[in-house]
N, C-alpha and C positions, 0 to 999 in steps of 0.2 A: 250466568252467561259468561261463556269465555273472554279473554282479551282478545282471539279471533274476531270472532264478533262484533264487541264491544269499538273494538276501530277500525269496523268496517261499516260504510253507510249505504240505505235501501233509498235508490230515488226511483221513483215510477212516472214514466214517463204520461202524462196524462193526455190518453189517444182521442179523449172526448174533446179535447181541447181545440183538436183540429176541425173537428165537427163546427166547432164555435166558431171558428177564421173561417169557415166554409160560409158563412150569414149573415149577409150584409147588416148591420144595426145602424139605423136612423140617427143613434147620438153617439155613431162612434166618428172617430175623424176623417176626413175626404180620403187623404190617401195613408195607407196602412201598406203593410208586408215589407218595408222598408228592408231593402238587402245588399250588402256589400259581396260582388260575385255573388255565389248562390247562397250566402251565409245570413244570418241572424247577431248581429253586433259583435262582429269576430275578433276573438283577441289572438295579437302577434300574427299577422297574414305578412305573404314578404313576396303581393303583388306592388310595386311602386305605384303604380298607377290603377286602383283597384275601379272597378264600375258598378254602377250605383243601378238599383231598380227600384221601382214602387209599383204600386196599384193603386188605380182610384175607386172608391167604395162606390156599389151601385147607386146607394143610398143618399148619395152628393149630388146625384142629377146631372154628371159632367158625362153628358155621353162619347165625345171627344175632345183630348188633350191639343190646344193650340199653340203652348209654349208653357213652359217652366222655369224657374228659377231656385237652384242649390245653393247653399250657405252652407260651408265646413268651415268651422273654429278649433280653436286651440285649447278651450275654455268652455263648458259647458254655461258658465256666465254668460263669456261673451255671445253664444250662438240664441241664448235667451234675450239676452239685448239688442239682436239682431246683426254684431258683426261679423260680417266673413274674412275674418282675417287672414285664415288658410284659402280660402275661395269663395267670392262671389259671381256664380256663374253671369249673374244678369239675368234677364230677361232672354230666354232664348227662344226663337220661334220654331218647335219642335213637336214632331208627333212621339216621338220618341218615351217610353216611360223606363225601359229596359239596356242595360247596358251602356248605359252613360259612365264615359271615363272622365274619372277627376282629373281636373285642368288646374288645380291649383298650386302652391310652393309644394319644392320640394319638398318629401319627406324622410324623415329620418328616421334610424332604428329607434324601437323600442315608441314611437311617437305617439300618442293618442287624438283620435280627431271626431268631434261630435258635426257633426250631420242635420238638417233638414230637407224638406223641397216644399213645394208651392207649385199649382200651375193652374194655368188659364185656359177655358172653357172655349170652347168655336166663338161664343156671341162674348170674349173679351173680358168676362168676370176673371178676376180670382178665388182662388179657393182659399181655405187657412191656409196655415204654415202646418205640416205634417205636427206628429209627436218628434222628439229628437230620436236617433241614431247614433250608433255610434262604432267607429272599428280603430284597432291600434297596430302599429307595423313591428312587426319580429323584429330579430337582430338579422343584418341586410348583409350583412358581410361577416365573413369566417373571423377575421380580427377583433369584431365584436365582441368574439366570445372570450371571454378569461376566466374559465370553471377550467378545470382539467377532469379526465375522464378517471373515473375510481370507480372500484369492484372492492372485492375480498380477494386478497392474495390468496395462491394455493399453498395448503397448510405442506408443513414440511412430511413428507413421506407419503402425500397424496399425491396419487398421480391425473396426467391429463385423463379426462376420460371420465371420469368419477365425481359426477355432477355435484355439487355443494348447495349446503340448506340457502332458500334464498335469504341473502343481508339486509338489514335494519343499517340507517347509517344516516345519522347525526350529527348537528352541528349548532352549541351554543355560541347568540352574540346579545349586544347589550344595544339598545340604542335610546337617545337622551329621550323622545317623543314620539308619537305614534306621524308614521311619516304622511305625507298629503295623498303622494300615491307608490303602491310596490307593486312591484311586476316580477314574477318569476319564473321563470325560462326553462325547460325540462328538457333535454335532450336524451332520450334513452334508448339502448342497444336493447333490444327484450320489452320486458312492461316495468313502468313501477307508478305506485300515488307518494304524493305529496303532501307531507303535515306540515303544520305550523301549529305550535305551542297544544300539540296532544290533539288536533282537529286535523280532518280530511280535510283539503281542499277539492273541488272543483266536483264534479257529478260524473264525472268519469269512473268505466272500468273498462279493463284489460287496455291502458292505455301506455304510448301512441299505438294508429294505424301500422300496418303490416308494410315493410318495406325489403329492399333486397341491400342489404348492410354493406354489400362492395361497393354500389353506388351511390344511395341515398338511407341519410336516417332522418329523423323526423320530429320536432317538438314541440311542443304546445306550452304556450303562455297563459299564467293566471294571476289576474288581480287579486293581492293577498293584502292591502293595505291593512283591512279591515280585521285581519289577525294577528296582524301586532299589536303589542304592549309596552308603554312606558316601562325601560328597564331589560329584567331579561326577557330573553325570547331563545325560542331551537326550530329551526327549520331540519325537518327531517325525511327520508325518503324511503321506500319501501321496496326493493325492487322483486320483478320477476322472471323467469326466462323469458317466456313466450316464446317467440320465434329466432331467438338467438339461439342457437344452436348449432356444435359443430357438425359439420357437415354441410352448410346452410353457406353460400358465398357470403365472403366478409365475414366470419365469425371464425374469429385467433383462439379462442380458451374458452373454457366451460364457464363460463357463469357472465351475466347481465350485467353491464355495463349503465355509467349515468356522468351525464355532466352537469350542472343547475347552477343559474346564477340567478341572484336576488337583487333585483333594481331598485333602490330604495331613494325616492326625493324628497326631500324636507320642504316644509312649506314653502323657505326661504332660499330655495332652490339649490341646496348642497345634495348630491350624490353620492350615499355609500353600497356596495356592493358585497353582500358574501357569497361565495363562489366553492366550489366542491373542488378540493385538493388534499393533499395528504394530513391536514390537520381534521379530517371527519374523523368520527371514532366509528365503526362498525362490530356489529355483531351478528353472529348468526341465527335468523330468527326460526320459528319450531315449524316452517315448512319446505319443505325440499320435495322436488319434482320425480313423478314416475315416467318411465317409459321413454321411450327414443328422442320424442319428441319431432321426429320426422314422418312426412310420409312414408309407406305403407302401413293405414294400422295399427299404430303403437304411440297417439300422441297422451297418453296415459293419463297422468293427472297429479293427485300431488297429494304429498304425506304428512300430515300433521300430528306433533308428538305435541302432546297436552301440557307435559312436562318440562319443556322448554320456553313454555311462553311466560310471559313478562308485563304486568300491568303496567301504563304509563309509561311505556319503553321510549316515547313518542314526545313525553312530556317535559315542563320546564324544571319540574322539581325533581327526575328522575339522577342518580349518579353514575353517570358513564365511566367513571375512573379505571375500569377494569378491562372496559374496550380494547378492541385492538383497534390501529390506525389503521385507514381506510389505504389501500394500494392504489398508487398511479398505473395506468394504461392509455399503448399508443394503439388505438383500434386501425382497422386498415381508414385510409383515409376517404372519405365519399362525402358529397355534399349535406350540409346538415338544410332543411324543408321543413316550413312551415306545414301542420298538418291540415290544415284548407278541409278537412271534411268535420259537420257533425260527429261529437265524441260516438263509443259505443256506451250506450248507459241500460238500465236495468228500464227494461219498458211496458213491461207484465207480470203479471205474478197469477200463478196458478196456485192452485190446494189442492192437497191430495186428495182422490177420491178412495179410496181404499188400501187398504194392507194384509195380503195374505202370505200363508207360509209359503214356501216354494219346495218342490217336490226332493228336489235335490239337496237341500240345508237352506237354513235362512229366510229373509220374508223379502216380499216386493210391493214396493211401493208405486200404485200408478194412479200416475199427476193428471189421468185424462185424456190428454193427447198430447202428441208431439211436441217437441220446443228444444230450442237451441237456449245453453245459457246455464244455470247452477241449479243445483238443491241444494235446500239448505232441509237438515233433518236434523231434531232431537233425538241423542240416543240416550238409551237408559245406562246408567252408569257399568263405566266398563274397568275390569281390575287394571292396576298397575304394572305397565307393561306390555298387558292384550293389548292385539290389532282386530279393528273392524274393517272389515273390507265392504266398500260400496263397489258396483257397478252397474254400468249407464248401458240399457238398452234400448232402440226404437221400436224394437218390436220381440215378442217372447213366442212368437208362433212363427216355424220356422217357414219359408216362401212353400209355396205349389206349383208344379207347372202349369203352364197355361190348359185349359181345360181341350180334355183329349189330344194331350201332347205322351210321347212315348219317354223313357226313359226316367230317372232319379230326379227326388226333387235336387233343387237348389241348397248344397248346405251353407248353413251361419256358421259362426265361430266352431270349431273345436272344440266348446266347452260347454258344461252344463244349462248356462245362462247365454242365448243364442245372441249373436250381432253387436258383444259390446265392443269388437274391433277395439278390444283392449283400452276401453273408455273406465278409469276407476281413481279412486281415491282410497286413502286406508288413517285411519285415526287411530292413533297410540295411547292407551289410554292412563289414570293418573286413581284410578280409583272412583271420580265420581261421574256425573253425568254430563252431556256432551253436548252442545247444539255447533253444527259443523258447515259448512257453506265454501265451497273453492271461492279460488283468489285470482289465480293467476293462469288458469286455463278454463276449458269451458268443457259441455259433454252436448252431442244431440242427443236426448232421449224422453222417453215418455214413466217408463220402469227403473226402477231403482232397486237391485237384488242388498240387502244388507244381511252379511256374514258374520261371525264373530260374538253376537250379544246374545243372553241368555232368554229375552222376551223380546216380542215384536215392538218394536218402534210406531209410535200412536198414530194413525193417521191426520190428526187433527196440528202435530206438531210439523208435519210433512210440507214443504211447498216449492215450489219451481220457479223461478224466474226469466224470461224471456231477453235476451241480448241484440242489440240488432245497434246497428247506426242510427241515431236519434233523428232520423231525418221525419217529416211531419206526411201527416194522409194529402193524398191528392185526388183520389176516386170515390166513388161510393156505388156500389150496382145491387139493386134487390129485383127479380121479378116473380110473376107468376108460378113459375117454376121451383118447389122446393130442391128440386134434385141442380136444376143451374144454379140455385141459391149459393147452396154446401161445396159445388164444384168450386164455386166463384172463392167461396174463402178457404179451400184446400187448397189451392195454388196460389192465392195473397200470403195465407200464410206460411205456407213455404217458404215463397220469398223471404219473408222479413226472419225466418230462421237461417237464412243463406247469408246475408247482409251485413259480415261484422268485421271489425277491422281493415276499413277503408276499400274492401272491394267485395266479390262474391265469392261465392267457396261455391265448388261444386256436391259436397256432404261436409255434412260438419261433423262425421263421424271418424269414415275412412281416409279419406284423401285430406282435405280443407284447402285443396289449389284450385287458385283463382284460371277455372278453365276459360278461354278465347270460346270452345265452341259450344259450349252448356249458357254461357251469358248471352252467348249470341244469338239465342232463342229466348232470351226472358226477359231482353231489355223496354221492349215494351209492355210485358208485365209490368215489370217493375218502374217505369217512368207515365205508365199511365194511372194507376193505381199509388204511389210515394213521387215526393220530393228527391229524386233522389240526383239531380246534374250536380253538387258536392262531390257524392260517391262515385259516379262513375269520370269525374273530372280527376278525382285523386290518383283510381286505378291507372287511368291511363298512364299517368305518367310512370306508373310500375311498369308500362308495358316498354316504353319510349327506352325505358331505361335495360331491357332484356333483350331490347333487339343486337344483333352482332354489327361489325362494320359490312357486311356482305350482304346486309338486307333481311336476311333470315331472322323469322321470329320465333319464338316458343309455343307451345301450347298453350302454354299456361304463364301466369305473369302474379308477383313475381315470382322467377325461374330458378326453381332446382333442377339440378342436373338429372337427367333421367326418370322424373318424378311424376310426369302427365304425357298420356298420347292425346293425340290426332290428326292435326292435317292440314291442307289449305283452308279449311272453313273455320280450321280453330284463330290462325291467324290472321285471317280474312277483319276478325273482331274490329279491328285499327282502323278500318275501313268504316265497317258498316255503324259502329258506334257514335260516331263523331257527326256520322251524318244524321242519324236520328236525334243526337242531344240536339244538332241545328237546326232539324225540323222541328222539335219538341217545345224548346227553349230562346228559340232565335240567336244562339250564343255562335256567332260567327268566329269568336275568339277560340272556340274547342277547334273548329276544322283549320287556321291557322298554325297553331300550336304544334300539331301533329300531323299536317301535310307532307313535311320531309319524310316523318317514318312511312307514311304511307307509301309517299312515293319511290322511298327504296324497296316497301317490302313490294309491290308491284312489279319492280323492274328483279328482285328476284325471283316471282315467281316464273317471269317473262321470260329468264332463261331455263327454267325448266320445263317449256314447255315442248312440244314434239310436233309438229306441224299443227300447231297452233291448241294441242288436249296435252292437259297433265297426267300423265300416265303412270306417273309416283311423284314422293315428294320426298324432302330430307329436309333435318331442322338444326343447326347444331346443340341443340337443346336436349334431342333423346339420341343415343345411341341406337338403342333396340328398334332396330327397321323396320320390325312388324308395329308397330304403334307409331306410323308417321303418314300412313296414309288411308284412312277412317272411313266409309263411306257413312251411309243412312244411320245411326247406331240406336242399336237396342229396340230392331222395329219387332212385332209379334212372330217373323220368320226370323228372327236371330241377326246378327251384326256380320254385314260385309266390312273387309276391308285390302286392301293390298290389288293389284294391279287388274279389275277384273271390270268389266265394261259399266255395271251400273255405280261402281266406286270413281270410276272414273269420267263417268257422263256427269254424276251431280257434284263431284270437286271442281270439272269443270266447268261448270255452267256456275258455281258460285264465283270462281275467281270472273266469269264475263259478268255475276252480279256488281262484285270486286268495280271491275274496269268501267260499266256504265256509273254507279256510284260516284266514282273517283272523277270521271269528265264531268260530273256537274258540280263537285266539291268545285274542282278546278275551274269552273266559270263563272261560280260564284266569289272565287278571291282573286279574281281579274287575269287567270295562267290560260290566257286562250291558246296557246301555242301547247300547253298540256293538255286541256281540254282535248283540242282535236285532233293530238295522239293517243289520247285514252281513248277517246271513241273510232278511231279508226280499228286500233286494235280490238274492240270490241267488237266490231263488225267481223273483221276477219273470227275469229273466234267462235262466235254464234256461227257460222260456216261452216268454220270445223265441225262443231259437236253437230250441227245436223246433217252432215257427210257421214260422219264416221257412223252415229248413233240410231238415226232413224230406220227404222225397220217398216221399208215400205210396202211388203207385203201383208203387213199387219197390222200397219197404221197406228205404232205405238215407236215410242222411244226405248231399246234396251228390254226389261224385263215386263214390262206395262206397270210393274208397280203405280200406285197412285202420283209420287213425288215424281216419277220420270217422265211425268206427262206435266203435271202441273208446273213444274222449276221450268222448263224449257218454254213453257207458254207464258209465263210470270217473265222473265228476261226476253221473250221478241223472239225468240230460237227458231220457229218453224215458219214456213214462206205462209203470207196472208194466206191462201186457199188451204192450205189444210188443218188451220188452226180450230175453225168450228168442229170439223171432225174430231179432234184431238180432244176440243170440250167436251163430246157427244162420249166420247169409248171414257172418259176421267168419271164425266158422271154416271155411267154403265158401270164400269168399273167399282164406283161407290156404294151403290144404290143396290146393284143385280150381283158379282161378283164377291165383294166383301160382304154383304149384305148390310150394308149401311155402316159398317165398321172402321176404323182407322186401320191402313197396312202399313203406318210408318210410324219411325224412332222421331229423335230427338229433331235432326235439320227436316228432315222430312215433314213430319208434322207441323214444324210451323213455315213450312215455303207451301206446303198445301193450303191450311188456309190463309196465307197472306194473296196465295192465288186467287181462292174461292172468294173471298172479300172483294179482291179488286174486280173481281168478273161479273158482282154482284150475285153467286151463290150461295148466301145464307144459310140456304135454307138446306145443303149440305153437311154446313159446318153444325148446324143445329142437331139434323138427323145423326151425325158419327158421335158431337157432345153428348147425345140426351139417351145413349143406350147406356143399358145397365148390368147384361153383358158382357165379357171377353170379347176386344181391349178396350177398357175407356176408362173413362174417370168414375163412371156411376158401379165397375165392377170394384174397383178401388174401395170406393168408399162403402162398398157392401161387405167388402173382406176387412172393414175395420180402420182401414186407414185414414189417417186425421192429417196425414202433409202428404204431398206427392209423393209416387214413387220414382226410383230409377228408371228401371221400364214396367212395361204393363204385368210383369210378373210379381214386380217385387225387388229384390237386391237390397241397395239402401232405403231405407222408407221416411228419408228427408231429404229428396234431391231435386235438382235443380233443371235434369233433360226434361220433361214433359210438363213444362208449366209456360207454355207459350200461348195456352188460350186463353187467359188471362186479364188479355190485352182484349180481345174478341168482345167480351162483355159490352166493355164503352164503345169500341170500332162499329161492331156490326151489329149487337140488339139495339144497343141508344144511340147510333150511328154516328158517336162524337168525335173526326178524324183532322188530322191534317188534310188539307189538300195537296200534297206533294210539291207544293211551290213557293208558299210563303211562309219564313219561318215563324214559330215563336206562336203559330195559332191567330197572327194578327187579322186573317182570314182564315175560316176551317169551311168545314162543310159537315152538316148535320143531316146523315142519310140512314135513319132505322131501317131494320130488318123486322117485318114483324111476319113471326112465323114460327111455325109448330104448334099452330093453338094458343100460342102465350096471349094473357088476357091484356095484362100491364105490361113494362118496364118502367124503372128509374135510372137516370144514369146520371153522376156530375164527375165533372174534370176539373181541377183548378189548376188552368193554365197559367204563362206568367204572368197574363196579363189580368187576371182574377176567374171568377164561378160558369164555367158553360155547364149547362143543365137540359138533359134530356129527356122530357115524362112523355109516353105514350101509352093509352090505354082503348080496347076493344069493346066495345059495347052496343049491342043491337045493329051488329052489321057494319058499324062505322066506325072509325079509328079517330080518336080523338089527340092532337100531338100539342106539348109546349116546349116550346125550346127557348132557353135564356143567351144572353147575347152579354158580354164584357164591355165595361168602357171601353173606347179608344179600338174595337175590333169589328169585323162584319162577316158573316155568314153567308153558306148556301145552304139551302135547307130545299132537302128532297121527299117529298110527300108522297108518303105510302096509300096503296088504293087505289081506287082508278071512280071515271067521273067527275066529278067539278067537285073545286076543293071549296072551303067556305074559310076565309081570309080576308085581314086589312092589309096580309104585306105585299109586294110588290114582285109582280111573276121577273125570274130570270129571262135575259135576252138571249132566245134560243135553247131554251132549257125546256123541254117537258115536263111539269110538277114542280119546277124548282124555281125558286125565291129568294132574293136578297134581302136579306135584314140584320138592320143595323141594333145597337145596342139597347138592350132593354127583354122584356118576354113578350112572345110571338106565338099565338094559337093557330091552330089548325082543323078541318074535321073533315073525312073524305069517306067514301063508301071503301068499304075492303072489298077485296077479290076471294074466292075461296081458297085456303090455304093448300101446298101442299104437303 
């Protein structure tokens, strides 16, 4: 095995794990998921005041929290012995288990603080004392830091432009004893990992998160006590491009930048420090980057010559003497940020299922399905000097039109090997045989064309690894339905191939930017299905940090210039995001945080408007004016955009989604003077668009498309009298017209059914899901496809527009929703859809507050429901069927079929209605 390889390590994220946090166990302890912000015992965060959550296990009997009491120490000792030296909250009389802010002494950089809680039942018990916790504080201040930033100077006669192999760069020191504790601080411009004495640290790859380099870069802290050694030691680093790249805001010169300092305390509390300045030696290690590395298309991948590599480059016995010294750099300057998200780590691992030749040279290797992340491939030995060329594609059969559509299909690349959008790697070889795996960039693909080698490469030596943000499971849906089954995990996993590097990628092929309007359809995929308020907490602040001083936002975050279209609904994101993390999560801290951005991008879209409709948009973010103003995209009639009535009916009616959103952010963080500016302007506005828009000869909105009935009814838009109508021609429209099909793209599609759900139309959203037919998901996955696509034809075949039903699963079959009022799930409402014949569902959510679970099963006419209930929460549960229900729990006041119940499991049994 190569030195490649050899220092580099496989962690697999183990996804059964979550399974296991998913079930209460009897002799586990009362309260578990213990969380500093959204994290799991985070090292270097550089919240001052960070907020604490827990869960109480079902299994404890505490159906409600009466008060608690927090203990943070200094000393894992002391916090075993029960001192709260950092803080003894007391006894506090709270219902509260989420979001508790430490009130204790200040804290200092670099600080470490272990953690407990305890709390008191309604009837006055206490519980144990949790397991401990634990999180530590970054460096808090710029003056903190004393690493100086180093690279590889540019060799003499090399010019800018001319990207350099990425550096190896080194640094022996001695120290008399192995210290009590080391902390080492990573600030880096691009990626790189971290050794200590010839060993990786931490379970990170392609690390830090993705940031915009003029404003913020980003670093992560690791406890490395445990890697030192009495004597000598080398702390060593490894770096990558990634997303440094010229052209990219903030990036001065070709090549990845790093700062790193090492905090080392002795037992007896003396402090030494090595830090990254021009006594590092670097070298150039045997892999240097393909391709632009920017958007459109060409983020390429990376070249490994076999012959430059170097066993133990890393290690203590290795002699650097031949090094060059590592160069100082003044990068532009921008805030250095703690990375507050889950690393990305290797979280799957696929095998190839086969290897055949390919028509045009060379063989292909395919991993099965889809994934975002590496191959790693044995190749048989290649001469000295030859190149093997890999390339990455998601798909080897080039798109079709949609059926009975006129004109050429869709073409992929330009080259024999269709859609690698110049996804490759190329190995140099040394004479013998190869086992190869990237480092510091990634590919989506399923196939693997390998060029160059004289014999196929083994399938058995073949495998793939999946990349994603380590964030943990938070759903689970299986029902009756094989074909909802597959839908259900063709657009999960999508998701989790979209997820890396602190935000979403809209493909991780072509583009890789983090779009406003592709997220802004998937966030409740992806927050009802993962853990993910880390992730979308980090993004934002990419976003906060793109907007201009004039209010205007970008498409996409973070913003290259010219790099992503869309529109108001792209940046509308700022908006709609913040208010679902606080539905989701009860994290009132997100909607504070970023209420200014909101409330400038609001007040700019205000002046764009035209008696009261936006009739175009501008960004200073894209030049090219046809990419600023989006309408529907990628629906089965093709993508409006630019100033044309139904582009401009649903831009508008998103920014009135915009403005009602925003008056309840704003009531909720006590701006009633905002509030009831938002909401007047909302008013006028829904005015407009049904002035301008309604076609009352027709009793449709604009084109009658499906979305231009449903958005306008979803936002209040038509006078009460004519909105039954409007239902009546939407479900005409669905049912008789489309013939039970989807007529819309990406917003489309999920403001239809986020309609159809609230209007209790299920059985809709089931009939457009469950065809198998042109357009839907079941035509998808008949044509082969294993991750979403772009649109219903095809395009990218790892993307991120049409995975909005996702969320539908838990919503509307296991009907496990927010109620729209109280955040955090503290009260939901548990309302199934049962329909289409489906015999079962299962459905479970782990809220913050711990397991809601929704089983519903049909049999002999009667529907049989259990719904699970969280400590410390209460429900409405809406019973499916009609006639008298059979129940211990307590009918709702004024509710038809619905039920309050409180924590614990709650059965149900009612006669069904015939389906339709």
């Amino acid at each position: 095995m190569t030195e490649l390889m050899r220092s580099g390590r496989t962690y697999l994220w183990a996804i059964g794990c979550a399974a296991a946090l998913l079930a209460g166990r009897a002799d586990a302890a009362a309260l578990q998921e213990l969380r500093c912000e959204y994290l799991k015992n985070p090292a270097g965060i550089d919240v001052e005041r960070p907020r604490l959550s827990w869960v109480i296990d079902p299994a404890a009997r505490i159906p409600a929290q009466g008060a608690y009491q927090i203990l943070a120490a200094s000393t894992e000792e002391a916090l075993r012995e029960g001192k709260g030296d950092l803080w003894d909250s007391g006894r506090v009389v709270s219902k509260e288990s989420t979001w508790v802010s430490y009130g204790g002494k200040k804290l200092n950089s670099g600080q470490r603080v272990y953690w407990k809680v305890r709390v008191w039942g309604a009837k006055g018990k206490a519980s144990e004392w949790s397991e401990p916790a634990t999180w530590s504080m970054g460096l808090l201040q710029e003056q903190d830091w004393h690493a100086k930033w180093i690279g590889e100077k540019r060799p003499e006669g090399v010019a800018e432009g001319k990207p350099l192999p990425f550096p190896w760069m080194r640094k022996s020191f001695t120290v008399a004893a192995k210290p009590a504790r080391a902390v080492a601080y990573v600030n880096c411009l691009g990626y790189c990992e971290l050794y200590i004495n010839g060993k990786q640290v931490g379970e990170q790859v392609l690390s830090p998160a993705v940031s915009d380099y003029s404003k913020r870069s980003l670093y992560v802290a690791y406890e490395v006590a445990d890697y030192l050694v009495p004597g000598k030691n080398v702390m060593a680093l490894w770096l990558g491009r990634g997303w440094y790249v010229r052209g990219h805001p903030g990036v001065v010169h070709d090549g990845p930048l790093a700062r790193a300092q090492m905090v080392m305390t002795a037992s007896g509390g003396g402090v030494v420090e090595v830090v990254t300045d021009e006594s590092w030696k670097l070298r150039e290690s045997p892999l240097s980057p393909l391709g632009r590395g920017t958007a459109f298309g060409d983020y390429g991948g990376e070249r490994y010559d076999t012959a430059l590599d170097v066993a133990d480059w890393n290690g203590v016995n290795y002699d650097d003497s031949q090094w060059q010294a590592a160069g100082v750099f003044e990068p532009a300057r921008a805030t250095a940020a703690a990375e507050m998200v889950e690393p990305n780590r290797l979280v799957e691992t696929l095998k190839a299922v086969k290897v055949e030749a390919f028509p045009q040279g060379g063989w292909v290797i395919d991993m099965g399905r889809n994934i975002t992340g590496w191959a790693e491939v044995q190749l048989p030995p290649i001469p000295k000097g030859a190149v093997v060329k890999l390339e990455y594609s998601d798909s080897i059969e080039l798109d079709q039109p949609a059926p009975g559509a006129t004109g050429p299909p869709r073409r992929g690349n330009q080259a024999a090997f269709p859609y690698t959008f110049n996804q490759r790697d190329e190995v140099v070889g040394n004479g013998s045989a190869v086992t190869f795996r990237s480092r510091f960039n990634y590919h989506g693909f399923r196939y693997v064309r390998v060029t160059g080698v004289e014999r196929a490469p083994e399938a058995v030596g073949a495998k793939a690894y999946l990349i994603r943000t380590a964030y943990e499971r938070a759903g689970e849906f299986t029902s009756s339905s094989e074909l909802l089954n597959r839908i259900y995990q063709l657009v999960t996993r999508t998701y989790e191939a979209l997820t890396l590097g602190g935000y979403v990628v809209d493909c991780p092929t072509r583009e890789r930017l983090g779009y406003g309007g592709d997220a802004g359809t998937s966030f409740e995929t992806g927050m009802y299905n993962f853990a993910t308020g880390g992730l979308y907490s980090r993004w934002l602040a990419n976003w906060r940090d793109s907007q201009a001083s004039s209010g205007s936002l970008p498409h996409t975050a973070p913003n290259y210039q010219d790099q992503g279209g869309g529109g108001p609904m792209w940046g509308g994101f700022v908006v709609t995001l913040p208010w679902q993390m606080y539905l989701q999560y009860g994290d009132k801290g997100v909607l504070e945080t970023n209420y200014p951005m909101m409330r400038k991008w609001l007040g700019y879209l205000e002046a764009e408007t035209r008696d009261g409709i936006l009739v175009d948009h501008t960004t200073h973010a894209m030049r090219m004016q046809q990419w600023n103003f989006l309408g529907d995209w990628l629906t089965p009639k093709g993508s409006l955009r630019g100033s044309v009535p139904p582009v401009q009916l649903i831009n508008t009616t998103h920014y009135l989604y915009q403005l009602q959103l925003a008056g309840r952010i704003a009531k909720v963080l006590g701006k009633d003077a905002d509030a009831a500016a938002f909401d007047q302007r909302a008013t006028s506005v829904a005015q407009a668009i049904h002035q301008k828009f309604y076609k009352a000869a027709d009793g449709i909105y604009t084109n009658g498309d499906t979305v231009q009935q449903a958005f306008p009814l979803l936002t209040g838009v038509p006078p009460q009298g004519l909105r039954a109508g409007l239902l009546k021609n939407l479900e005409e429209t669905i049912l008789v017209k489309n013939g039970g099909h989807f007529d819309t793209g990406m917003h489309g599609t999920y403001f239809l059914m986020k309609y159809l759900l609230e209007a209790d139309r299920d059985y809709l959203i089931y009939t457009m899901t469950s065809q198998r037919d042109y357009p839907g998901w079941g035509y998808m996955l008949d044509h082969g496809a294993t991750t979403s696509w772009e649109s219903w034809t095809g395009q990218s075949h790892i993307h991120d527009t049409l995975i909005s039903i996702g969320a539908w699963f838990t919503q509307g079959l296991a009907g496990i929703r927010s109620d729209g009022v109280t955040p955090g799930f503290r009260h939901f409402v548990v309302k199934p859809a049962v329909v289409g014949g489906l015999t079962f569902v299962k459905g479970k959510y782990r809220s913050i507050h711990g397991d809601i679970a929704s089983e519903w099963r049909v049999e002999n006419g009667r529907c049989k429901l259990s719904v699970t209930v969280p400590a410390g929460t209460s429900a409405t549960v809406v019973v499916p069927g009609n006639g008298s229900v059979k129940t211990k729990a307590k009918p709702a006041a004024g509710g038809a079929r619905s039920y309050e119940v409180a924590p614990g499991t709650h059965t149900f049994e009612a006669a069904m209605d015939p389906q339709r």
